[in-house]
C-alpha positions as CSV (number, residue, x, y, z in Angstrom):
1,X,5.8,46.5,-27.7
2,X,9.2,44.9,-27.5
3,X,9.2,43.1,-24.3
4,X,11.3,40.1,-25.9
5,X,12.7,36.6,-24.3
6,X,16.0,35.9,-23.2
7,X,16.5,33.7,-26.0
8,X,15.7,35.9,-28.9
9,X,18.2,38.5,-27.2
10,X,21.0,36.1,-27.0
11,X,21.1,33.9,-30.5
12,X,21.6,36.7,-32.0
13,X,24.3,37.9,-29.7
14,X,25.7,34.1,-30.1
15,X,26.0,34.5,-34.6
16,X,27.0,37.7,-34.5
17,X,29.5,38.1,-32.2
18,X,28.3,40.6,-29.3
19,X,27.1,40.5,-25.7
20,X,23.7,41.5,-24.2
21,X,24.1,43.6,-20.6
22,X,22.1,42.1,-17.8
23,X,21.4,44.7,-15.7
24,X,20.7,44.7,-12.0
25,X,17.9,47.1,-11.1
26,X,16.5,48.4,-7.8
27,X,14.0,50.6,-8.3
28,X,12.3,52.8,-10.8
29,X,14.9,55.1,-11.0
30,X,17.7,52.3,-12.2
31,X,15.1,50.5,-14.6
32,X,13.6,53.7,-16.2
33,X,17.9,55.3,-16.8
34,X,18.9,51.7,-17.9
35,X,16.2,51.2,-20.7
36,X,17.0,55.0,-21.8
37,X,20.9,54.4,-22.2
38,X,20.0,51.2,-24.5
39,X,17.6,53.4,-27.0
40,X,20.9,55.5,-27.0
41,X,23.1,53.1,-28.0
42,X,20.5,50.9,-29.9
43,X,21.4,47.7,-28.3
44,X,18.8,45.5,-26.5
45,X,18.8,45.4,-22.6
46,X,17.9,42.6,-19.9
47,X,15.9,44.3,-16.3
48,X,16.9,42.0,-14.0
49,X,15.2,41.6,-10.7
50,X,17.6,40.0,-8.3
51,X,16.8,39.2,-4.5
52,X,17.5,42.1,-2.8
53,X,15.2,43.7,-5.5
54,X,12.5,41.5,-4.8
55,X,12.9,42.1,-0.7
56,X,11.9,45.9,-1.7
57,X,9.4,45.7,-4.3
58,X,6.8,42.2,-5.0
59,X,7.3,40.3,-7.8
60,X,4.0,41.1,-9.2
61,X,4.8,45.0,-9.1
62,X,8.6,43.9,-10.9
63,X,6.2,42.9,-14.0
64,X,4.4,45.2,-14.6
65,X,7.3,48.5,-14.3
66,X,9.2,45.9,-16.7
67,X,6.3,45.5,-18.8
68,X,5.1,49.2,-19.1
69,X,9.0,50.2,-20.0
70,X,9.1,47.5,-22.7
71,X,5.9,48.4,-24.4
72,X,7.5,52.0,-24.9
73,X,10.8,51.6,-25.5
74,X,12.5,51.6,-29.0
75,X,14.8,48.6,-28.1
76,X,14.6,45.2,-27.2
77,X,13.6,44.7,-23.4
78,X,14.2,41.3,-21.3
79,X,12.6,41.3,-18.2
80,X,14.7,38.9,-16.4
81,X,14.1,36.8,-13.1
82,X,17.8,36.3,-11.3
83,X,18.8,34.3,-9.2
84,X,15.5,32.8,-8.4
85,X,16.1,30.1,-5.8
86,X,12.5,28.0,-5.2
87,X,10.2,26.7,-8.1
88,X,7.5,29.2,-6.5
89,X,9.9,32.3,-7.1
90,X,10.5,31.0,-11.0
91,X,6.4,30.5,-11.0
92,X,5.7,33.7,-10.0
93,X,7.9,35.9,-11.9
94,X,6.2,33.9,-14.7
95,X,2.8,34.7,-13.8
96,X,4.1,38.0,-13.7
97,X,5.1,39.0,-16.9
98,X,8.5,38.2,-17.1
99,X,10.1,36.7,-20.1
100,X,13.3,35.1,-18.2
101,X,13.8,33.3,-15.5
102,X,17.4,32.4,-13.9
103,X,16.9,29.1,-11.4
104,X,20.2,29.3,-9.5
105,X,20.6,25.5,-8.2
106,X,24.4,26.2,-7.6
107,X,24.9,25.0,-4.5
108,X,23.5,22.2,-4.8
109,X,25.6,18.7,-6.3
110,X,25.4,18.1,-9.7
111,X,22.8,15.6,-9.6
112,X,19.9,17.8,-7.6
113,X,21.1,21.2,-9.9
114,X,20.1,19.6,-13.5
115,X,16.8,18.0,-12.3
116,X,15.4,21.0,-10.5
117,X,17.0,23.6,-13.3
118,X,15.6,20.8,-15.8
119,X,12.2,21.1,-14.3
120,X,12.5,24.6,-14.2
121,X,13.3,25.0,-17.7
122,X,10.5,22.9,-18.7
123,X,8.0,25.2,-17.2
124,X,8.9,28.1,-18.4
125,X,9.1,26.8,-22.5
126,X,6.0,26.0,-21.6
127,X,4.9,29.2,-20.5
128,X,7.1,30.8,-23.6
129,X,9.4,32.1,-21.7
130,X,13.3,31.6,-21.2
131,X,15.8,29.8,-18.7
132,X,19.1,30.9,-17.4
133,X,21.2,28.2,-15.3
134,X,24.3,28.0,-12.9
135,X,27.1,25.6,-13.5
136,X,30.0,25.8,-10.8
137,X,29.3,28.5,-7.4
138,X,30.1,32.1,-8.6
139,X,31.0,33.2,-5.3
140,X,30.8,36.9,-3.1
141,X,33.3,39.5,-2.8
142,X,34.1,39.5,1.1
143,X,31.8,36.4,1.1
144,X,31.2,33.2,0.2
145,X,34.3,31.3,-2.4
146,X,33.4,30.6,-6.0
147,X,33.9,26.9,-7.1
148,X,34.9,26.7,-10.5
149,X,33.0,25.5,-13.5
150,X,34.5,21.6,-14.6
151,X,34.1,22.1,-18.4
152,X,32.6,18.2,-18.5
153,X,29.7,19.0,-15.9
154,X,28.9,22.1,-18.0
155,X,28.6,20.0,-20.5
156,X,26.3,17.6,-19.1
157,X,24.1,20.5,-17.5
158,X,23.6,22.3,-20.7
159,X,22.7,18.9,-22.4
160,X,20.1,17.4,-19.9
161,X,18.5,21.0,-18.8
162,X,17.9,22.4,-22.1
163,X,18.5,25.5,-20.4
164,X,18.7,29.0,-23.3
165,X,21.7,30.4,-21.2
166,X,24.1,29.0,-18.9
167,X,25.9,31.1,-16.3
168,X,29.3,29.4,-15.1
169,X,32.1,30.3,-12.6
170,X,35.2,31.4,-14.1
171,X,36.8,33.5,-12.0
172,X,34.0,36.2,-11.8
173,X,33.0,37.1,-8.1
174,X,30.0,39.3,-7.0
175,X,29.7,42.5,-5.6
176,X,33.5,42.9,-6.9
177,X,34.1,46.8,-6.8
178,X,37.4,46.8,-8.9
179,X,38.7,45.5,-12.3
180,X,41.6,44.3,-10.8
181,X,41.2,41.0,-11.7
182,X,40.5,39.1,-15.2
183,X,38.4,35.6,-16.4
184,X,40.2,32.3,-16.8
185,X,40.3,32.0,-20.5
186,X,41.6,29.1,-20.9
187,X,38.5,27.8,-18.8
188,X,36.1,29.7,-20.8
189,X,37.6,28.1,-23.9
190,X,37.2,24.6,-22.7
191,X,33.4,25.2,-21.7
192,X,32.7,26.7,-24.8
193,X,34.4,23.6,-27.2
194,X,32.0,21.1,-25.6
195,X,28.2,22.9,-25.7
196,X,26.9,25.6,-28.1
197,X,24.7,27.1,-25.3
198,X,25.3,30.9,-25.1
199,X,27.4,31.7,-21.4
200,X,26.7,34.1,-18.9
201,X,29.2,35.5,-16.6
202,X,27.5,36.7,-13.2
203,X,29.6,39.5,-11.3
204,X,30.6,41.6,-14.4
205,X,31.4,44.4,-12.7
206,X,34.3,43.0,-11.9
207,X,36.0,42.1,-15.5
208,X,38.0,44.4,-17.2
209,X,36.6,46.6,-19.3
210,X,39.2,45.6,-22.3
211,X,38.3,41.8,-21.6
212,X,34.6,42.6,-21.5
213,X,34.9,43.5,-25.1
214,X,37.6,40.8,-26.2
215,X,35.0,37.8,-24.5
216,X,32.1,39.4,-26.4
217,X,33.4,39.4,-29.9
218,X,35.4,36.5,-30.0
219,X,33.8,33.8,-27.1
220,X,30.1,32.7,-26.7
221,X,29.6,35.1,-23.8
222,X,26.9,36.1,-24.8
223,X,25.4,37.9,-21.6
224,X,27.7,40.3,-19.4
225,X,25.5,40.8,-15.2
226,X,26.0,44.5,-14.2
227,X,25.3,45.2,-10.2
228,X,27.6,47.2,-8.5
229,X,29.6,49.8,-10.8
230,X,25.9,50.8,-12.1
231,X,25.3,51.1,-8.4
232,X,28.2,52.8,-7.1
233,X,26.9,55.3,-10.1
234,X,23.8,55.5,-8.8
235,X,24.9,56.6,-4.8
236,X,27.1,59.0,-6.0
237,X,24.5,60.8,-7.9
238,X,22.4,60.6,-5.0
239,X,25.2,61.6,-2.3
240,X,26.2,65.0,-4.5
241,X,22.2,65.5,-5.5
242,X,21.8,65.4,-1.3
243,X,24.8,67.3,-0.4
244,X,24.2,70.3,-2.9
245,X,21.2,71.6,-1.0
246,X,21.0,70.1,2.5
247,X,17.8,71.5,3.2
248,X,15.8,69.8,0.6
249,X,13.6,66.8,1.9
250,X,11.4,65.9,-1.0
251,X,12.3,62.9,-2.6
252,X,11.3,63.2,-6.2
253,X,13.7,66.0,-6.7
254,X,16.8,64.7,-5.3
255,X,16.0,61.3,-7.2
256,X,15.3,63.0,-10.7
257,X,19.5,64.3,-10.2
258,X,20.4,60.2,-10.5
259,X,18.7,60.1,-14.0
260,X,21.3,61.4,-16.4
261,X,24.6,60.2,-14.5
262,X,22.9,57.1,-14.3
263,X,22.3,56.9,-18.2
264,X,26.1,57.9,-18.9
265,X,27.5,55.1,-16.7
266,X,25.3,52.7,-18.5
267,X,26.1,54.1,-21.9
268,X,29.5,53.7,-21.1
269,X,28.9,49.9,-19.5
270,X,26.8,49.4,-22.9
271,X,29.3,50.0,-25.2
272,X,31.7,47.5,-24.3
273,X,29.4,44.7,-25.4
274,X,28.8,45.8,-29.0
275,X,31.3,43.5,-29.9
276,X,33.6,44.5,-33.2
């Protein structure tokens, strides 16, 4: 079995100068490619169930698909709660079987966002199981504006939450469909001089491949989020799988067509974490 903690994914990731993909899954079909690309390429993986996941699929089913592709795969598995917004979601993905949980307090002021991530954080060490945190709004990609991480605040959350991972807001946007853009280095670096606590960026999709690999050797970004380009993958293996025979209805088939475009995006996506 090596359903693992998102702790014991990321110090190592933190000494030795690499970043661990969180990966945003759907369904079966995502999950199941995902773990298979990271037996390819030997590198642990983090399942993460975000909300829209959740909408499709309970939590209690999440655990268990997590679960039974941990206990069989050759690598590493986090199975990751993300953006989990109520003490009830964070208790439940618990209860579960998940190893992670990610309280996203963002949008609340400063104050509210440590106690309830704190409180958070304490139930799940308790439980064994590890904490992710947001510092600064990553914002939306036609949506809602990000608000910056302030490097003393990130400070003072990483301090008085004891959180294992901190997510912050440094120019990464979600649902971001191009590279066009780039992180705020200079940001980064002033985060990472005042707290040792590994640094997630949320809306990965959307750095530069190039700078992907740069932050991951040489900054304590330490976890890369993965949505959309793993998605976009996704559809267009499901769009040409559709298209090739139009009078196919059964769903099985058409999905089993996703699998190995699916694994070769990943691969790809995997690769630029490995660090040096």
């Amino acid at each position: 079995m090596t359903l693992v903690t998102l702790k014991d994914v990321l110090q190592p990731a933190l000494k030795d100068g690499y970043a661990v993909a969180g990966l945003v899954t759907l369904g079966w079909e995502d999950m199941r490619a995902y773990v298979a690309a990271a037996e390819a390429e030997n590198v642990p993986v983090i399942l993460q169930a975000g909300p829209s996941c959740r909408e499709h699929t309970p939590l209690p089913v999440l655990g268990k698909m997590f679960t039974h592709l941990a206990e069989n795969a050759s690598v590493p598995v986090v199975a990751h709660l993300d953006h989990g917004y109520t003490a009830d979601e964070c208790r439940i993905a618990i209860e579960s079987g998940f190893t992670s949980v990610m309280f996203d307090g963002s949008r609340t002021p400063l104050t509210q966002n440590i106690h309830d991530t704190a409180v958070i954080a304490e139930m799940a060490h308790a439980a064994g199981v590890s904490c992710e945190g947001e510092i600064g709004f990553v914002g939306y990609s036609g949506g809602e504006g990000s608000a910056g991480t302030d490097p003393e605040e990130a400070a003072q959350f990483a301090r008085d939450t004891g959180v294992d991972a901190m997510a912050i807001s440094v120019g990464n946007v979600h649902l971001q469909q191009d590279k066009e853009g780039g992180l705020d280095v200079d940001r980064i670096n002033a985060i990472e001089a005042l707290t040792d606590v590994p640094l997630v960026i949320h809306g990965g999709s959307g750095v530069p491949v190039a700078q992907r690999q740069a932050l991951a050797r040489d900054s304590k970004i330490c976890k890369f989020n993965i949505g959309t380009e793993l998605r976009m993958a996704f559809g267009d293996a499901m769009r040409a799988a559709v298209n090739a025979d139009p009078t196919r209805f059964d769903r099985v088939q058409i999905l089993k067509e996703t699998h190995d475009p699916l694994v070769a995006k990943t691969r790809q996506v995997l690769r630029s974490f490995k660090g040096a």
